[in-house]
C-alpha positions as CSV (number, residue, x, y, z in Angstrom):
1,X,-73.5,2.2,-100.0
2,X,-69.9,2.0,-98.9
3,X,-69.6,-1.8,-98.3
4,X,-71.4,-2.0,-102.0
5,X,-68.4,0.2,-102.7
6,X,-65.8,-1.7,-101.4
7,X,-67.0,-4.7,-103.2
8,X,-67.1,-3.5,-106.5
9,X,-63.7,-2.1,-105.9
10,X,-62.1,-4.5,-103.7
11,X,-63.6,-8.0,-103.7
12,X,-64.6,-8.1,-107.0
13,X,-60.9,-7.6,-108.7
14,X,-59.7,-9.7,-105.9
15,X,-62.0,-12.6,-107.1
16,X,-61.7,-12.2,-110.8
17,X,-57.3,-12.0,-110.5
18,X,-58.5,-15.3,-108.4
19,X,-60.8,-16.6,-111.1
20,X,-58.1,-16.0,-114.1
21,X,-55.3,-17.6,-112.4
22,X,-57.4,-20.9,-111.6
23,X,-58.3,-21.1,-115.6
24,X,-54.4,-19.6,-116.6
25,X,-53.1,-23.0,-114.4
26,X,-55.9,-25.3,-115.3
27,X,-55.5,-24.3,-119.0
28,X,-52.5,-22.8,-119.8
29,X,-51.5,-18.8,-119.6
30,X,-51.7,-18.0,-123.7
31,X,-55.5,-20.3,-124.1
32,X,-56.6,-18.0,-120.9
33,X,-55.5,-14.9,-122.8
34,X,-57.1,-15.8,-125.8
35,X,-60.4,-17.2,-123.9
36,X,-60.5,-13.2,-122.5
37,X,-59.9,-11.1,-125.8
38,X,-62.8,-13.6,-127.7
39,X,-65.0,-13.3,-125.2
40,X,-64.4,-9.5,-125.2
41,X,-64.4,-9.3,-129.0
42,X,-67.7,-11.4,-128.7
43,X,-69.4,-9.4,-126.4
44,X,-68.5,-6.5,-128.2
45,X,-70.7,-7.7,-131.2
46,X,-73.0,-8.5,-129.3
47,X,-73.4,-5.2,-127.1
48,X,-73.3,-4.1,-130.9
49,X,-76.8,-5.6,-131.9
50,X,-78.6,-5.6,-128.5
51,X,-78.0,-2.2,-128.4
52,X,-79.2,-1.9,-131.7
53,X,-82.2,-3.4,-131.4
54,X,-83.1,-1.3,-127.5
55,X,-82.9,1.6,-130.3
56,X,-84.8,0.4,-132.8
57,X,-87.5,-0.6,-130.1
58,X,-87.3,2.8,-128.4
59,X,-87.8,5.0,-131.3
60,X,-90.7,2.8,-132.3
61,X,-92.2,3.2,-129.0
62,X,-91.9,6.9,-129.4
63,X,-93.3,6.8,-133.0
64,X,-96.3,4.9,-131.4
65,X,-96.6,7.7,-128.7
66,X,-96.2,5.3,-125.9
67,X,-94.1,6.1,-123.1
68,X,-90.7,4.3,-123.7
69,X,-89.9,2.5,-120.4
70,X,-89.3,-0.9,-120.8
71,X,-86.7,0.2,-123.7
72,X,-85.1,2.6,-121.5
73,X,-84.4,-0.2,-118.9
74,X,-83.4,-2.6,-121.5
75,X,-81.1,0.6,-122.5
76,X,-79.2,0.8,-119.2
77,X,-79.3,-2.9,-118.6
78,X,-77.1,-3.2,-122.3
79,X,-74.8,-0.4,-121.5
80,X,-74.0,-1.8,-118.3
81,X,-74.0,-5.6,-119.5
82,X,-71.5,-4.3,-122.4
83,X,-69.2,-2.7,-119.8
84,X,-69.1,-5.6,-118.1
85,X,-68.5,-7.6,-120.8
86,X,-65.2,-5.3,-122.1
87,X,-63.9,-5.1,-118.4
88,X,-60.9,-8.1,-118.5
89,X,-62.0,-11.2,-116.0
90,X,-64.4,-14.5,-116.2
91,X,-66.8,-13.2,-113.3
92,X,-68.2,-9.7,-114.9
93,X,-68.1,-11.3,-118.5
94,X,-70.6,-13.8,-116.8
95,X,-73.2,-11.0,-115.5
96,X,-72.4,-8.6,-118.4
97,X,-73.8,-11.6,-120.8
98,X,-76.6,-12.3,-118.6
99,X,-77.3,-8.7,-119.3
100,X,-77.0,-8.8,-122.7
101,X,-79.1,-11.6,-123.3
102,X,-82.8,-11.2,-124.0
103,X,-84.6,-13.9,-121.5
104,X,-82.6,-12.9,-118.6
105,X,-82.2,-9.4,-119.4
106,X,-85.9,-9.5,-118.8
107,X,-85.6,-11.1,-115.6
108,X,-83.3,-8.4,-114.4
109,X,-85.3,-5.5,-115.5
110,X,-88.4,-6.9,-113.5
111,X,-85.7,-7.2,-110.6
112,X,-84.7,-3.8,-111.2
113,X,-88.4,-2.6,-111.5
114,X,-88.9,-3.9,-108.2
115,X,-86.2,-2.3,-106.3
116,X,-86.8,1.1,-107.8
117,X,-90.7,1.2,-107.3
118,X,-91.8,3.9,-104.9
119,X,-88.7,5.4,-105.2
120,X,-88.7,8.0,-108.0
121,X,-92.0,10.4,-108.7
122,X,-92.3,11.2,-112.2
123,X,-93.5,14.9,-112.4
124,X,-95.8,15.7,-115.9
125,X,-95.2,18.6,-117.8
126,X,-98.4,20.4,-118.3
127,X,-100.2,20.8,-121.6
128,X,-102.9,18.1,-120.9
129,X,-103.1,16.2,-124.2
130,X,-102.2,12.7,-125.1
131,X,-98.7,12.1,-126.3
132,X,-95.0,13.0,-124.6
133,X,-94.3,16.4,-125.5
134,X,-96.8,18.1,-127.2
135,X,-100.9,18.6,-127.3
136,X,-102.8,17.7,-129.8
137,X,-103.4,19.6,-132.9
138,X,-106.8,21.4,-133.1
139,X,-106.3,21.9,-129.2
140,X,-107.0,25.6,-127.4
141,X,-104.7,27.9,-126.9
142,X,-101.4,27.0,-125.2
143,X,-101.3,28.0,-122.0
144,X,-99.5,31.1,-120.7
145,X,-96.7,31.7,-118.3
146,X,-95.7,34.0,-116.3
147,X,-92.2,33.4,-117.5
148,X,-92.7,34.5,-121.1
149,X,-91.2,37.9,-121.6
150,X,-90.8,39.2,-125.2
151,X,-88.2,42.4,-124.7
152,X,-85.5,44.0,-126.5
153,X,-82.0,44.6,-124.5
154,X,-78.8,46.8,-125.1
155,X,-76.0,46.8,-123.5
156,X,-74.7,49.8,-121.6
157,X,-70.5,49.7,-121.2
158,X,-69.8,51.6,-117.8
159,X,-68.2,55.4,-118.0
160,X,-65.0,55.6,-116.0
161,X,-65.3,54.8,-112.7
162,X,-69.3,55.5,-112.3
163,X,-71.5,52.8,-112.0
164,X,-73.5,50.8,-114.9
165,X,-76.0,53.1,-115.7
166,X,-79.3,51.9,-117.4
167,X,-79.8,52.8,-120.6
168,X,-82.6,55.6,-121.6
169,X,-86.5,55.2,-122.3
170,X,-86.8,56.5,-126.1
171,X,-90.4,55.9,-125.6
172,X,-90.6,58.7,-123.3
């Protein structure tokens, strides 16, 4: 974890300062400038619509009761693809529209499935019927807990220097 850290934070300004200077002589300073707000503007629009269309996707999958996780992946993928794509240099404008773009956004979810396999256990939340969050209607009774408490409460301000007393049973 910390060489990935020093790379994201050291190498990879080092090479895109690197990258922009190369274009800057082989092009000229004020073309390289406007190369890096277009592709920003660009990428903007485009983080725009991808992003978008992930939503679109996801709230169909929920409307469809399926369990959203491709669109969740494609999600991430956009959001970090975009910030990519509005951080200044050639280098992450490169990934962030690699991760913007359909076909290999694809290829780097399946990339990203693979690494994080095994790693995570997804935990269900009871209730026992088809769908996300809630059982079906016409189902039994919901199940109880032992967490469901239906009270009434007052509060008792203190007397002087005495401590919090509790407050009195009018029941008896």
């Amino acid at each position: 974890m910390p060489l990935l850290l020093v790379l994201l934070f050291i190498v990879v300004p080092i090479a895109e300062l690197y990258v922009i200077i190369q274009v800057g002589q082989l092009i000229g300073i004020v073309p390289t400038l406007i190369l890096l707000l277009a592709d920003a503007v660009l990428g903007s629009m485009l983080l725009k619509h991808e992003g978008r269309s992930a939503w679109r996707r996801f709230n169909e999958a929920l409307a469809a009761r399926r369990f959203p996780g491709k669109e969740v992946a494609d999600g991430v993928l956009i959001v970090i693809g975009g910030t990519l794509l509005l951080t200044p240099g050639f280098l992450t404008d490169v990934f962030g529209l690699l991760l913007l773009l359909p076909p290999t956004r694809a290829i780097a979810r399946r990339v990203l499935k693979r690494l994080t396999i095994g790693r995570f256990t997804v935990v269900g939340m009871g209730g026992g019927g088809p769908g996300p969050f809630r059982p079906p209607s016409g189902a039994g009774p919901r199940p109880s807990r032992d967490y469901d408490i239906d009270a009434t409460a007052e509060e008792v301000p203190p007397q002087g220097d005495q401590e919090p007393r509790l407050p009195r049973s009018d029941r008896g």
